[in-house]
C-alpha positions, 0 to 999 in steps of 0.5 A: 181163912184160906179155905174160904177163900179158896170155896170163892175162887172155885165158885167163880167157874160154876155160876152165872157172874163173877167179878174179880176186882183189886183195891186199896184201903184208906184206914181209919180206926180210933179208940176212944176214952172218955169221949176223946181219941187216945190212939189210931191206926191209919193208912195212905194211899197204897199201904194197904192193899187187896184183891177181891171176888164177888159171884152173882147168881141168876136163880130165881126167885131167890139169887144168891152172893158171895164175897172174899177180899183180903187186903194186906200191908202197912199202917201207921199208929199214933198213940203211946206206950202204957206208960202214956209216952206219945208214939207213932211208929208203922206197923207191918203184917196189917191185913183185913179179911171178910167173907160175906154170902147172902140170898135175897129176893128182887132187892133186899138180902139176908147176909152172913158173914166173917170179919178178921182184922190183923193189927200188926206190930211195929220193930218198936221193943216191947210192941205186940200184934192184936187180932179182931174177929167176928162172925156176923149176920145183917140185911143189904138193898141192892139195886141196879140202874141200867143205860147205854154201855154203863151201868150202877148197883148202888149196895147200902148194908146193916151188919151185927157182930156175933160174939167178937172177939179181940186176942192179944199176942202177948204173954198169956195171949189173952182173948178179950169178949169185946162189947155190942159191935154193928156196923154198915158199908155203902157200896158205888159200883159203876160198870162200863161196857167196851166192846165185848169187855165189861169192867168197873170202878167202885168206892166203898166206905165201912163203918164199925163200932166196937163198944169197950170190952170186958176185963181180961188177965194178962200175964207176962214173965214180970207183971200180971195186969188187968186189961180191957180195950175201950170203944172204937169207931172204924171208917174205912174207904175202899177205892178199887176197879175190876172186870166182870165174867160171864159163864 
């Protein structure tokens, strides 16, 4: 993960444009069975928070993207314990990681990409840390609208999960094959001009569905137990700001 995140820092002094941007996530991922929430993982303003890279390259006729953001913090959990006691505690050690590229023509982009999504743990006795991860293909429409001094790039994007996966940090720390999973974000960017300084503020929403998993064995000192993770549904909402480079 470092590595790649480090291959975008060092891209920002070798191509045309890089925007360099800081945000927070407002979480929402809930797990579903039989049609009703049985737990959910949120943040509030500021719990969760990261910083950002994104390069545009000015290659013609095909243009060139990439993307690495990493947000990191705390989240909340509501949900029970195995033995169905209700429980809402805060986890530490949240983070979310993604790394995109993409190459296009005029609007419309191919995409690959990697998604990591570290739970966390609460101090709760007997609490353990879970970890999502998938590489990831899709397709994204990018266009930009220009005015005096400010302008829009509205992004809308379908991206398909290769082969996800979900580990467990306990006992034998399983790794589960989740189910189908896709997903879609809607990226609002909106660009202003001060003087000879370009910066912009953004929304960004992010859907994710993960369809149940496949059963797995858990081993522990004291019990070998059957586990699988249900459906679940992310929707995540991005507000940030950064400025724009020029080389």
């Amino acid at each position: 993960m470092n590595k790649l995140f480090l291959t975008a820092l060092a891209s920002t002094y070798l191509f045309a444009q890089t925007e360099i941007y800081t945000y927070t996530v407002f979480m929402d991922y809930r797990e579903y069975e039989n049609g009703s929430v049985i737990d959910k993982d949120y943040t509030n303003f500021g719990d969760l928070n990261g910083i950002g890279i994104f390069y545009k390259s000015k290659t013609k006729p095909l243009k060139f993207t990439l993307r690495a953001e990493f947000a990191g913090g705390e989240s909340t959990y509501e949900g029970s314990t195995w033995d169905g006691t209700p429980l809402k505690n805060r986890q530490s050690g949240v983070y979310i990681f993604n790394f995109e590229s993409g190459v296009g023509v005029n609007y419309f982009f191919l995409t690959l990409g990697y998604r990591e999504w570290n739970r966390g743990k609460s101090n709760y006795s007997g609490d353990y840390d879970e970890k999502y991860y998938w590489p990831y293909f899709g397709i994204r429409y990018d266009y930009h609208f220009f005015f005096n001094n400010f302008a829009f790039n509205p992004k809308i994007s379908y991206q398909a999960a290769i082969s996800p996966k979900l580990k467990v940090y306990l006992g034998n720390e399983p790794v589960l094959n989740l189910g189908y999973t896709d997903g879609a974000y809607i990226d609002l960017p909106l660009y202003f001009k001060t003087g000879n300084t370009v910066w912009y503020i953004f929304y960004k929403y992010q859907y994710w569905h993960i369809s149940k998993s496949d059963y797995a064995v858990l081993q522990t000192s004291t019990n070998r137990t059957l586990i699988y993770e249900p459906k679940s549904i992310t929707r995540n909402q991005y507000l940030g700001a950064g400025f724009v480079f020029r080389f």
